[in-house]
N, C-alpha and C positions, 0 to 999 in steps of 0.2 A: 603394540597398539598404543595409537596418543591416548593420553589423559582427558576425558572428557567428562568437564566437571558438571554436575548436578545439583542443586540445590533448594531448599524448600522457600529459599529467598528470592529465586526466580520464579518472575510471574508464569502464568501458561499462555496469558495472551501476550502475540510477539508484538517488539518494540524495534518501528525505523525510523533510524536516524539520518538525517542529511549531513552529507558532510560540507565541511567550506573550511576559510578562511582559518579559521579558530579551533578546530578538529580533527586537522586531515594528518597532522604529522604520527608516526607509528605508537608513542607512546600514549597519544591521544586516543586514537584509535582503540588500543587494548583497552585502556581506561572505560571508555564506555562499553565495552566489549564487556566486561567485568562485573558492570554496573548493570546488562542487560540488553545489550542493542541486539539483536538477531539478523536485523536487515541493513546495511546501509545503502541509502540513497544517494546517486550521484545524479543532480540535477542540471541537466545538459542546457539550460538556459546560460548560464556562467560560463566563464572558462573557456579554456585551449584546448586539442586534442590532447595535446601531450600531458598537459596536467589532468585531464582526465584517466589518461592510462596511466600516471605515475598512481593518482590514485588506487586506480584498480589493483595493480601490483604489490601495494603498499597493503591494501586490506587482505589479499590473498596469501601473505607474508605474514602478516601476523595471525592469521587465520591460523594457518600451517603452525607459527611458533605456540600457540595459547590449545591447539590440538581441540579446535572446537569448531563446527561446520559453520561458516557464516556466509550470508547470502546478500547479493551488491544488485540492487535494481537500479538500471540505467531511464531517469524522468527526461522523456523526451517534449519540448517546448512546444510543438503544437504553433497552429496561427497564431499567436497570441497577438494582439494588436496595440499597439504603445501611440501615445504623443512621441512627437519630434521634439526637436529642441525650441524650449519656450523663448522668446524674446523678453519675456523677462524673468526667472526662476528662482523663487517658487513665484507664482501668481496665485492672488486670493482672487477668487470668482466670488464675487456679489450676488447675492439674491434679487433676480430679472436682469440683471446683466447680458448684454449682445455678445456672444461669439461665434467667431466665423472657424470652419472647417476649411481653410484652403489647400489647393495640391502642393505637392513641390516638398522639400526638406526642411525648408527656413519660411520663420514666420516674420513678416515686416512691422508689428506692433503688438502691444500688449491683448488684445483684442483677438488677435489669428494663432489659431492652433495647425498643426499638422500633425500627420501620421506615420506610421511605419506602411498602409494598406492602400496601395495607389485605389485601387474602385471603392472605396470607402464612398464618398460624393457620392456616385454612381448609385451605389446600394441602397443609401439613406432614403423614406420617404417623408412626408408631414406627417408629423406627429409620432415620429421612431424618441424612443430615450436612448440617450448614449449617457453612460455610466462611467466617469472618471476615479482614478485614485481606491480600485476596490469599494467603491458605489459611494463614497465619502460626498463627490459630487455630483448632483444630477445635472442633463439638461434635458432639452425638449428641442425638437426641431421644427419650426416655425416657418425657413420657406427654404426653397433653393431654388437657386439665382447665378447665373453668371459664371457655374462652373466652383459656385461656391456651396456650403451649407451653412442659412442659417439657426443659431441653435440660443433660446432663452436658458438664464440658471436659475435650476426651480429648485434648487437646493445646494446651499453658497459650501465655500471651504479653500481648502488651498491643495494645488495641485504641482507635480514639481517634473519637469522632461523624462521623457521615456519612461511613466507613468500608465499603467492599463487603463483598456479604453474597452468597456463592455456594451453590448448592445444587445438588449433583451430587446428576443421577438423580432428581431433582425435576421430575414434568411441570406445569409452570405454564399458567394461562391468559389471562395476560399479551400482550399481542397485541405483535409486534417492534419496531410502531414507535408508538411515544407518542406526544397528539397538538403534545407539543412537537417530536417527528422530525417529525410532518408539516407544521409550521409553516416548520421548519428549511430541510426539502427544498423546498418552494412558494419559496422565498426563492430557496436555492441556484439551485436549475432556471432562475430564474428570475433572477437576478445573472447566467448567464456561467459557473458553476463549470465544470471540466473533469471533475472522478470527484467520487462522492458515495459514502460509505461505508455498510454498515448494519449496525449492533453484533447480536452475539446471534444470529445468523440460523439458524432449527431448516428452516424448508421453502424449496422453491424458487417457493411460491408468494410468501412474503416479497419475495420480488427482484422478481419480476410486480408486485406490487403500485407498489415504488417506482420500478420506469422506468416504469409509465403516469405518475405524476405528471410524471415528467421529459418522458414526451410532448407530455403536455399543454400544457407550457409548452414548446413545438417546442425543447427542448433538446437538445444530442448529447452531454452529461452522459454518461460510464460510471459505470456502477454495480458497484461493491466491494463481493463480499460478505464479511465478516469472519466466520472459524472460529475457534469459542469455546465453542462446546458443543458436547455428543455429539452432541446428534441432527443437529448439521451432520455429523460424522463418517459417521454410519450414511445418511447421504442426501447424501455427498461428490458422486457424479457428477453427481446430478440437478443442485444446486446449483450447481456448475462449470460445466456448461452453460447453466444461466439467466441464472447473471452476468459480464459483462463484463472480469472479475477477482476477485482471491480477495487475501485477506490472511491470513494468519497470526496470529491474534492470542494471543499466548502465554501474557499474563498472566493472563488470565479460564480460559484453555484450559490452563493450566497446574493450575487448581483445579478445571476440574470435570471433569478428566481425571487419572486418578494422573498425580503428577509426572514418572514414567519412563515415561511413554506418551509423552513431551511430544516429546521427538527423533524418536522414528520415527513419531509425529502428523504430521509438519513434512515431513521426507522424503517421506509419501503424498499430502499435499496439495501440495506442489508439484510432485511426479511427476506428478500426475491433470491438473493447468493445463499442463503438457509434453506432455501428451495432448492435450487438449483448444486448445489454444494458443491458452491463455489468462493474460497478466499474472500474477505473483503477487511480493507484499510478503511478506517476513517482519519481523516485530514484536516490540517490545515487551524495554527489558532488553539492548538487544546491548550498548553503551556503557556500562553502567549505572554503575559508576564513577566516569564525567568528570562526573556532576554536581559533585564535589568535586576530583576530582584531574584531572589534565594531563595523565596516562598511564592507559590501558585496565589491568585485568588481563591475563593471558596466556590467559586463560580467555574474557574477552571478546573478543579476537581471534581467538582458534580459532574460537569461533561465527561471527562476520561471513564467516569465511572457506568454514567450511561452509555455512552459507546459499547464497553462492555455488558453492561446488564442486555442491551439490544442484542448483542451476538457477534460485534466485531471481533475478527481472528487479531484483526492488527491496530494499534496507535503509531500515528507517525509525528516524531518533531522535525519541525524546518526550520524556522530560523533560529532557535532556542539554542538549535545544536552545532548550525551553521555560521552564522554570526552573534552568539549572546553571549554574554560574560559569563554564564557559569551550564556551559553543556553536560557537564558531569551530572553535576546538581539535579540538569532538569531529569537526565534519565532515571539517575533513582528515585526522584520522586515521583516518572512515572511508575513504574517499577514498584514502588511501597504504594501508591493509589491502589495500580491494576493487583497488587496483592489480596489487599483489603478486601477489594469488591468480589474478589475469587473467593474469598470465603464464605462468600454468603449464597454461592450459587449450590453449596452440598444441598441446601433445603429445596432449592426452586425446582420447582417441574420441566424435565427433559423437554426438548425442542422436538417436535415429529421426527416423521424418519422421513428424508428427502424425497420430496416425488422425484425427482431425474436426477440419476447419478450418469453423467455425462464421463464417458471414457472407463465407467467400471463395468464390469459383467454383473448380471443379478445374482447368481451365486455368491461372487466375491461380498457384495451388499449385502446381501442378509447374513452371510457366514460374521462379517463384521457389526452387523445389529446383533446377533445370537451373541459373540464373544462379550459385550461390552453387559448383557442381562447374566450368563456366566459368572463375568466379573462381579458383578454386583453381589449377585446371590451368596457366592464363593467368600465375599467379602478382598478379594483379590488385592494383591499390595500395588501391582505392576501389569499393564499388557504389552506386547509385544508384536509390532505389526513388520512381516517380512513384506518387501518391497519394491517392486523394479524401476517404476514410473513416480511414487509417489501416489496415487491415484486412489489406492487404498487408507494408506493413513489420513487423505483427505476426506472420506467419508465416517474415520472414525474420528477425525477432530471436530465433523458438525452436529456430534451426538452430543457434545459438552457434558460429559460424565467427569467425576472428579476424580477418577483411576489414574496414576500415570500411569502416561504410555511413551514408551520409544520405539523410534522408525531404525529399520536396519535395512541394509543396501548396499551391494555392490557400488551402485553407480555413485560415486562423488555429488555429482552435480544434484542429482536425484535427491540427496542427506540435506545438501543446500536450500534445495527450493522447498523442505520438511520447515523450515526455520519460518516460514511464516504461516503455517496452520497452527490455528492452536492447541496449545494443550500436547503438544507431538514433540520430544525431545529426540531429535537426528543424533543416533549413534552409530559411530563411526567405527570399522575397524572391526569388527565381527564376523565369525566364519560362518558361510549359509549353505556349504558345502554337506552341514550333516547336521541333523535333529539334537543328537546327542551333544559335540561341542556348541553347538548355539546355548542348548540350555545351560551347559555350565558356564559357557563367558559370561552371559545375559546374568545369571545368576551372581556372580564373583565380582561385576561391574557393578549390581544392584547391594552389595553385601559393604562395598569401597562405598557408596554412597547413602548407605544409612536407610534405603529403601524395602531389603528385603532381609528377612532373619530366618530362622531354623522355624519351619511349621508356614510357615507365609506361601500364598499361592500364586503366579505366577500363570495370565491366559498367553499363547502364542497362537497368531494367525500366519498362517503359509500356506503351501502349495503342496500338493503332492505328488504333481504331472507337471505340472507347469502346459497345462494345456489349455483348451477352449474356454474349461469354467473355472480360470482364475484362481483365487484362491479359494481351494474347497477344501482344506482345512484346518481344525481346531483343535488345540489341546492344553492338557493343564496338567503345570508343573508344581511338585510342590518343593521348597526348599527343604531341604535333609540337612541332619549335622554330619 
């Protein structure tokens, strides 16, 4: 059995990182692997095919050497809509400066922008805002004319070519997934990935759409939906329960949502996955600093921490870890944050118990609420969740009890996609063929890791049919000398 290390220095909520530029080579890799990454991100906006599957090779390779399950979400680009190339780069827009929207690729003056979104024109009405540079720049659209738009700036700055271009309150008809996402995901599905993400997402038919593709290629792929516009806001539950997981994504959602929406945005969408007990990332910005410097703000650390205190399973770094000078860095210090703030959750008040546990059986659900009061009462070092799908240990990671626990599982992929619930340490390599060797691997794995001693107790959730109701049962081990 590989080595699958443990430690009290590992946070319980997981940590994904993006990979790039600056991170991708193997030694890089393990390094933050070490430091606490659980998830990497390969963000499909970048890049070649092929350097995306050297990637993926590359993390499943050191995966396999470091004998610890880690999990590779493929971020799929979504419409995103960009400026063209500017005629003159960067350009500083002035406060009531005229700029025009023309069609075509090339702009003929300092004055004319273009788009990657040929019915942009088209879409626009009087008085749409379009949001440059991550909302740095506003405009206002003032008339259209001639095949043109025109657009006043009601708030100056500098904007630089194939730069985003957001439009709050703009219904487009843009379909979510371009047919470069669906080239992406056919790949993905199709490669092995574990979650697959999908930018922009307005309905919960969007999510329908990309797990058939993921069926079709008999993958068990989850599907992430990323919140980033209103109309995911106003159709939050439907989409919550379509997908698999939810992400946060703050940057995009930062613009096409007033800025002070953006906090108690964040709070309702991971309440709603607390509900629904389903995964959720928050994103985008937490580190933003360690691209250049070694030390967070004070202001970046209150957030990682609030994410957490909120209920987030997961923190993601993007470019900290993609291109910033010190990716290492940023992860253990998210890592030493999300530590901190776990210590303070032994006192706080357990989260309800989920109204829809979507894909569990009710027995399996309650048998996993009873284990985890068990635990408690027993004073328990350790619990123990058997598991085929996954499905289970995800309902006992949105109890947020400070017991560890580890997932155990035939399926490979299954251990993988454990790496982003939290609080749930995917152990690999154990026999589920018999009661009796489970207890004692589970036990001699926990004994190598300083978790369990002679007298210590020990909850296990499993099956004893493997039939209609799931996992129906429970029992308690106690360590013997």
């Amino acid at each position: 059995m590989a080595s699958t290390e443990h430690s009290t220095k590992r946070a319980r909520t997981k940590i994904v990182s993006t990979l790039g530029p600056v991170s991708s080579s193997p030694e890089m890799i393990e390094e933050l692997i070490l430091e606490g990454v659980d998830v990497f991100r390969i963000n499909m906006a970048h890049g070649t095919r092929s350097e995306h599957q050297a990637v993926f090779d590359r993390i499943r390779e050191v995966s396999e050497a470091v004998g610890r399950p880690i999990a590779i979400l493929v971020d799929l680009a979504g419409p995103k809509i960009r400026l063209g190339e500017l005629f003159q780069d960067p350009k500083v827009c002035t406060l009531g400066e005229e700029i025009r929207f023309v069609a075509g690729n090339e702009s003929n003056s300092t004055s004319e922008f273009t788009t990657n979104y040929e019915s942009l024109i088209d879409e626009l009405s009087l008085g749409d805002n379009v949001m440059l540079a991550d909302g740095t720049v506003a405009l206002k659209v003032v008339a259209i004319e001639d095949g043109e738009a025109v657009c006043e700036v009601t708030e100056g700055g500098t904007v630089r070519s194939r730069q985003g271009v957001n439009l709050p309150g703009v219904s487009l008809s843009v379909p979510a997934m371009t047919e470069r996402d669906h080239e992406n995901a056919h790949w993905a599905a199709k490669a092995g990935v574990d979650f697959i993400s999908l930018s922009f997402v307005r309905t919960p038919l969007e999510i329908v759409e990309l797990k058939q593709i993921v069926r079709d290629h008999a993958s068990s792929a989850m599907v992430i939906a990323k919140i980033e516009k209103r109309e995911a806001l106003q159709r939050l539950d439907e989409i919550v329960l379509a997908a698999d997981g939810v992400m946060v994504a703050r940057g995009d959602l930062g613009v096409e949502i007033d800025v002070a929406e953006t906090p108690m945005a964040q709070k309702r969408i991971i309440r709603k996955c607390q509900e629904y007990s389903k995964p959720v990332i928050v994103a985008t910005q937490m580190l933003d600093s360690m691209h250049k410097s070694t030390r967070p703000t004070r202001a970046e650390a209150s957030d990682v921490a609030n994410a957490i205190l909120d209920g987030a399973d997961a923190c993601m770094l993007s470019g900290e870890t993609a291109i910033g000078d010190y990716p290492v860095e940023s992860v253990a210090m998210m890592n030493r944050i999300m530590l901190n703030t776990e210590s303070s959750l032994v006192d706080m008040p357990e989260y309800a118990s989920p109204k829809v546990a979507d894909g569990v059986q009710l027995v399996t659900s309650a048998v996993v609420y009873g284990a985890a009061r068990i635990a408690d009462r027993l004073e328990a070092k350790l619990v123990v969740i058997a598991t085929r799908t996954g499905n289970t240990a995800r309902i006992k990671a949105k109890q947020r009890d400070y017991i560890p626990t580890v997932g155990v599982s035939r399926n490979l992929s299954t251990l993988r996609q454990l790496c982003l619930f939290w609080g749930i340490i995917p152990l690999r390599g154990m026999p589920l063929d018999s009661g009796e060797e489970l207890r004692t691997a589970v036990e001699n794995w926990g004994r190598e890791q300083a978790l369990l001693t002679d007298g210590d107790y020990a909850v296990f959730v499993t099956s004893s049919t493997f039939g209609t109701l799931g996992h129906d049962e429970l029992f308690v081990h106690q360590i013997e000398d």
